[in-house]
C-alpha positions in Angstrom: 2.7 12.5 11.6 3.5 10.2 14.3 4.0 6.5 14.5 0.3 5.9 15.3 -1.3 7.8 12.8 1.2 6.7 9.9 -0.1 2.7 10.9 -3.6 3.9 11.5 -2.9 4.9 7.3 -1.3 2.0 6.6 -3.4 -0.4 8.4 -6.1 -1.2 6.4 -6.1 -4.4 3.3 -6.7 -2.7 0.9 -4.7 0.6 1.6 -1.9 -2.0 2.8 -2.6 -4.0 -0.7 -2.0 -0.8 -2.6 1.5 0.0 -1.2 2.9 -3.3 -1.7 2.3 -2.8 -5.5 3.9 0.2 -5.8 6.7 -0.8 -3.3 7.2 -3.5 -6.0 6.3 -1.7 -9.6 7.6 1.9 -8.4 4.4 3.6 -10.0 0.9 2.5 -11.5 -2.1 3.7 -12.6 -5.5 4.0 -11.2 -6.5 1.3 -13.7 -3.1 -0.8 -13.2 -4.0 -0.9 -9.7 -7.5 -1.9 -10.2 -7.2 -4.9 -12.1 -4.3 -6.3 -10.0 -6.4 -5.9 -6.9 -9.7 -7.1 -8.9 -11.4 -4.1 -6.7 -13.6 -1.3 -7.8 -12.1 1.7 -9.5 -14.2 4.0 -7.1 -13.0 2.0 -3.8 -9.5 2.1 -5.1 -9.6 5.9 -6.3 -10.9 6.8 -2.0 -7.9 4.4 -0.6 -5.6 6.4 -2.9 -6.8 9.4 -1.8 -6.3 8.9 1.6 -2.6 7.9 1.1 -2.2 10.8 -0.8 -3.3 13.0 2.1 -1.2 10.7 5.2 1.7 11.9 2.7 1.8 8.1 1.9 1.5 8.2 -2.0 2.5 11.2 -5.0 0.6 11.6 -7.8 1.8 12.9 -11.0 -0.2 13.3 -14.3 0.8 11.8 -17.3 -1.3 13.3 -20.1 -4.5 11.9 -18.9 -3.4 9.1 -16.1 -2.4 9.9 -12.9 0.6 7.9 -11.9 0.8 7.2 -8.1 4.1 5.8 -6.4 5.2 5.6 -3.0 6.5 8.9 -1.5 10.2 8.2 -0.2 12.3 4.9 -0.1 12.0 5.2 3.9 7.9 4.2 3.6 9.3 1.9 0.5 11.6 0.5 3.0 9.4 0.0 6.2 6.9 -1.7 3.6 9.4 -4.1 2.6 9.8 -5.1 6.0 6.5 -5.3 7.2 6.0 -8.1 4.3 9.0 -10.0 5.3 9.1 -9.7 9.4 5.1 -11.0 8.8 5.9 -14.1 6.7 8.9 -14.8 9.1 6.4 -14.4 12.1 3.7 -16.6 10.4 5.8 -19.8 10.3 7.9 -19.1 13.6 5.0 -17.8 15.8 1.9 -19.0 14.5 0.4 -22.8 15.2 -3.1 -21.9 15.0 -4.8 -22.2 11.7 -5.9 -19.0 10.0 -5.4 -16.9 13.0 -3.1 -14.2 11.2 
């Protein structure tokens, strides 16, 4: 995969949303994920999905749950600092109101 499909994978809120949970809990449920995102179960199940198939995501069952977590500490990582290079670039770079 190459830099441009792995953000075109990433890029997304909700899909973007997701990873930052697991960055921060290590692993979650389906239905751990859907009532911290207050989304659909459905909507959350296709994001996950695709994440699985980028190589994004794992997915291991527990008895009946399936447990998703980010797939290697370097994606862990680069998620990390996405969150932190943004929130340094929103109060250095931004003046406009709600543009980012």
């Amino acid at each position: 995969m190459n830099g441009i499909t792995l953000l075109k994978c990433i890029c997304e809120e909700t899909r973007f949303n997701i990873l930052e949970l697991l960055q921060k809990n290590n692993e979650m449920s389906v239905n751990d994920l859907v009532m911290k995102l207050k989304k659909d179960q459905p909507l959350v199940s296709h994001h996950l999905r695709l994440l699985k198939e980028c190589g994004i995501v794992t997915a291991s069952e527990r008895g009946k749950m399936t447990m998703y977590a980010i797939a290697n500490k370097d994606i862990s990582r680069m998620i990390s600092d996405i969150v932190k290079t943004s929130e340094k670039m929103a109060t250095v770079c931004c003046e406009t109101p709600g543009c980012c």
